[in-house]
C-alpha positions as CSV (number, residue, x, y, z in Angstrom):
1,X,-13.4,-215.7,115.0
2,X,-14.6,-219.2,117.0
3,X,-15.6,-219.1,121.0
4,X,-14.4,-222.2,122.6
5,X,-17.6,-223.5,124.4
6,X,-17.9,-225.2,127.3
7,X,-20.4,-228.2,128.4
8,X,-21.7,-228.1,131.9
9,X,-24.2,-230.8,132.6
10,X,-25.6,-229.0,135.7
11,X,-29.0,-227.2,134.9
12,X,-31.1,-225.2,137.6
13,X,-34.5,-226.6,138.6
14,X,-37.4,-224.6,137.1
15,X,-37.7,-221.1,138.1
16,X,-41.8,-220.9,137.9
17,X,-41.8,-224.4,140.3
18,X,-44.3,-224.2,143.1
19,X,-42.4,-224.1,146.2
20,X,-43.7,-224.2,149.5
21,X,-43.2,-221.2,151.5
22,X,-39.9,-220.8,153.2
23,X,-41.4,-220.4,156.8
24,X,-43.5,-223.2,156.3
25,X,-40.5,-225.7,154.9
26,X,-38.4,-224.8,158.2
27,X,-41.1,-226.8,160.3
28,X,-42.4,-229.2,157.3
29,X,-42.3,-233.0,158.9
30,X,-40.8,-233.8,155.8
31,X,-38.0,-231.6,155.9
32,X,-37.1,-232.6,159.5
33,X,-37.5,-236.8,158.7
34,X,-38.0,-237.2,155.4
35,X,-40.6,-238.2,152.6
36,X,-42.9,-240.9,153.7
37,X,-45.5,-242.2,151.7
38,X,-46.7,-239.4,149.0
39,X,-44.8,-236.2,149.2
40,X,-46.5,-232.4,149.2
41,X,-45.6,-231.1,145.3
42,X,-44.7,-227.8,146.9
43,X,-42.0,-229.6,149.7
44,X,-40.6,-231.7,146.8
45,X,-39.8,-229.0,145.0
46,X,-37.9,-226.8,147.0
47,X,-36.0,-230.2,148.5
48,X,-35.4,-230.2,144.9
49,X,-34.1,-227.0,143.9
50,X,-31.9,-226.6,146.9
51,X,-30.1,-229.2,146.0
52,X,-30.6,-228.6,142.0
53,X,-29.7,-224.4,141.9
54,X,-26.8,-225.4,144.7
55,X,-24.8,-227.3,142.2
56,X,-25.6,-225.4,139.4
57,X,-23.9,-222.3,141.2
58,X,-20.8,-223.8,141.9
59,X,-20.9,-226.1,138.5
60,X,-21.1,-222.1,136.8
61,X,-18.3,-221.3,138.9
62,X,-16.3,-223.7,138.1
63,X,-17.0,-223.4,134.5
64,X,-16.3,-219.7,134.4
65,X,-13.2,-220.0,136.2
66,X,-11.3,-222.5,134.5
67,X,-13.1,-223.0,131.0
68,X,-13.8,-226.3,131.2
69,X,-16.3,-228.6,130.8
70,X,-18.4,-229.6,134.1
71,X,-20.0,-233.4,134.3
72,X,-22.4,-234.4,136.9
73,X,-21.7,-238.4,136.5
74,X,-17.9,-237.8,137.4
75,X,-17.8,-236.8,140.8
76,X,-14.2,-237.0,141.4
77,X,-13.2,-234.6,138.5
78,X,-15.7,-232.4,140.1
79,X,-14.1,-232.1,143.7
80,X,-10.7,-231.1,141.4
81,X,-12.2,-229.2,139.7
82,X,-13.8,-227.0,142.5
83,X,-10.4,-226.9,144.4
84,X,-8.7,-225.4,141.7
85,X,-10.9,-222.9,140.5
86,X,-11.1,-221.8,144.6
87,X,-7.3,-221.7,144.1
88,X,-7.4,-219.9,140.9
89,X,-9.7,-217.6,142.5
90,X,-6.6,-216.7,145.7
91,X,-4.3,-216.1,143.0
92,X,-6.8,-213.4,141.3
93,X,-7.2,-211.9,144.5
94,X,-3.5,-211.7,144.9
95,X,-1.8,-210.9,141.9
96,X,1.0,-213.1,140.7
97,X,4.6,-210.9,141.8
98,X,2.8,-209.8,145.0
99,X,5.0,-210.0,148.2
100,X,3.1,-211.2,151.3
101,X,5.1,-210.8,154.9
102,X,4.3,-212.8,158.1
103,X,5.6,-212.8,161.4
104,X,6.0,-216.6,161.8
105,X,6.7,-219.4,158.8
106,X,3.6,-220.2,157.2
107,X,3.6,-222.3,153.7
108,X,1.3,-221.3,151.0
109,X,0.5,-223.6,148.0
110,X,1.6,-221.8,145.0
111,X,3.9,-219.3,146.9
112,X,7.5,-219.6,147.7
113,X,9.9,-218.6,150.2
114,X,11.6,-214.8,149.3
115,X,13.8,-214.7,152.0
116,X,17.0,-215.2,150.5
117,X,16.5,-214.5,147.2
118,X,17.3,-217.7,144.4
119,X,16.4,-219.1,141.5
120,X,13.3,-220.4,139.7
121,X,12.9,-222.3,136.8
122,X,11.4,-220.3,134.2
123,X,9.4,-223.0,132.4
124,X,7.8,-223.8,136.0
125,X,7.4,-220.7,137.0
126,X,6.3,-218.9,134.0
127,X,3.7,-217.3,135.0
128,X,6.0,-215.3,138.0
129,X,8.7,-215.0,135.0
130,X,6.4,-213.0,133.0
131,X,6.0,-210.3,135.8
132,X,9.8,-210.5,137.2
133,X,11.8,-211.3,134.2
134,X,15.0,-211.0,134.7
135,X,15.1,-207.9,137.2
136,X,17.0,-209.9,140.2
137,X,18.8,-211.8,138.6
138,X,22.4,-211.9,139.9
139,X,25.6,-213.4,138.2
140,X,25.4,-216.4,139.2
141,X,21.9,-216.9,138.1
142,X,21.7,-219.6,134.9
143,X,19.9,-219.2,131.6
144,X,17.2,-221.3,132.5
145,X,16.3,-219.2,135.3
146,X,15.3,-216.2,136.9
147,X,15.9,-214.7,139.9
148,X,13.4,-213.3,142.8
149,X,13.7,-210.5,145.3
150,X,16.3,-211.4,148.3
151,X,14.5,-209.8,151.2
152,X,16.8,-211.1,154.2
153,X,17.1,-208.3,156.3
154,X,15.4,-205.8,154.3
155,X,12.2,-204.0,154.4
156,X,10.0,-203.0,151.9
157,X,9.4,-199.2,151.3
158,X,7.1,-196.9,148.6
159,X,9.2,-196.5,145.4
160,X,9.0,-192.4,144.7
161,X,8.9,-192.9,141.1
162,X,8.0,-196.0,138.7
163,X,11.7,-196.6,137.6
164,X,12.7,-197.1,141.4
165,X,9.4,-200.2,141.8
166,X,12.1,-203.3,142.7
167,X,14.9,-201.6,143.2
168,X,16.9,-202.0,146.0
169,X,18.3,-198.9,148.7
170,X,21.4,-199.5,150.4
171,X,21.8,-199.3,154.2
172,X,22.6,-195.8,155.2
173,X,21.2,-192.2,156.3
174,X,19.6,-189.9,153.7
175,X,21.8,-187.7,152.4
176,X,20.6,-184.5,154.0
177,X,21.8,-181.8,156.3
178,X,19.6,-181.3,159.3
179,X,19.7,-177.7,161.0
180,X,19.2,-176.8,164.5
181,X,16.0,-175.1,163.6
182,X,14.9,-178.4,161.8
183,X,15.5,-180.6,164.9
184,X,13.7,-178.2,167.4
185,X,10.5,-179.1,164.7
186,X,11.6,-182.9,165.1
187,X,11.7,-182.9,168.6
188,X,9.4,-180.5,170.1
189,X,9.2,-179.0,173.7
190,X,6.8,-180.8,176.4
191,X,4.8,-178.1,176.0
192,X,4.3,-178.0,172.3
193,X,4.4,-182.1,171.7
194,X,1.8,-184.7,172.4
195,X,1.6,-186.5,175.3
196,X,5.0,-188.9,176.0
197,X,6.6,-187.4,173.5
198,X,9.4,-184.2,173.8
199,X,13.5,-183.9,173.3
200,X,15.7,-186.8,173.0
């Protein structure tokens, strides 16, 4: 079985180079305005391999991330490149299906509005069609799409048992009896009940 290999032109600076010491570059006269005339091996190099072991980190993340090949001469592709594999990164960190709630309207790139519900296509959302499939759909949702949770005026509340993840509750009060004896646990005496709190 073949490995698809990437090419990244970025390569760190040598690891044995004689640097000068750290405390010694903060102050070096070169560091603080530049080479002049013939340049200190040791200042050179670290100038060097700042800059060098810099790129080479973010040219390995970008090649990790997205599988693709990273090219020093083409700077353009290279800012894309890092933007996307900083927003492929978010989306790890937040799994695709995953409901995020604010308090005020914020857009997201790559999210989309839940509020109501509706319908996404499934060939541009595939990914979120994977995870979804067809679990909120509603009759009036088409072939050629799929639908996603309609959280207007809803919460969102622990499922009790895997079959119940996605489902929704209707409005209402639990379907339980409630005693004398288990109010006076509810709502306690003064006495009894932390502070500011006792019968209602």
């Amino acid at each position: 079985m073949s490995t698809m290999t990437t090419i990244n032109d970025f390569l760190p600076f040598a690891e044995n180079a004689d640097l000068v010491p750290f405390s010694e570059w903060q102050q070096a006269a070169s560091r603080l305005s530049g080479f002049v005339g013939l340049a200190a091996p040791g200042e050179l190099n670290r100038a060097i391999a700042q800059g060098a072991n810099a790129g080479y980190a973010i040219a390995k993340f970008i090649e990790r991330t997205l599988k693709e090949d990273v090219y020093v001469s083409n700077p353009d592709r290279l800012v894309d490149q890092l933007y996307r594999a900083m927003l492929e990164m978010s989306y790890r960190a937040t799994p695709i299906g995953c409901i995020l709630t604010f308090p005020v309207q914020v857009e997201i790139e790559g999210f989309v509005v839940s509020n109501f519900g509706g319908d996404l296509s499934r060939i541009d959302y595939d990914k979120l069609f994977a995870v979804y499939g067809t679990k909120f759909n509603v009759s009036s949702t088409p072939e050629t799409k799929f639908g996603i949770p309609n959280l207007a005026y809803n919460f969102l509340e622990a499922a009790g048992q895997l079959a119940e993840i996605g489902c929704f509750v209707k409005a209402g009060l639990p379907n339980k009896v409630l005693t004398r004896e288990a109010l006076n646990v509810m709502f306690m005496s003064p006495a009894k009940s932390c502070k500011g709190a006792g019968p209602v």
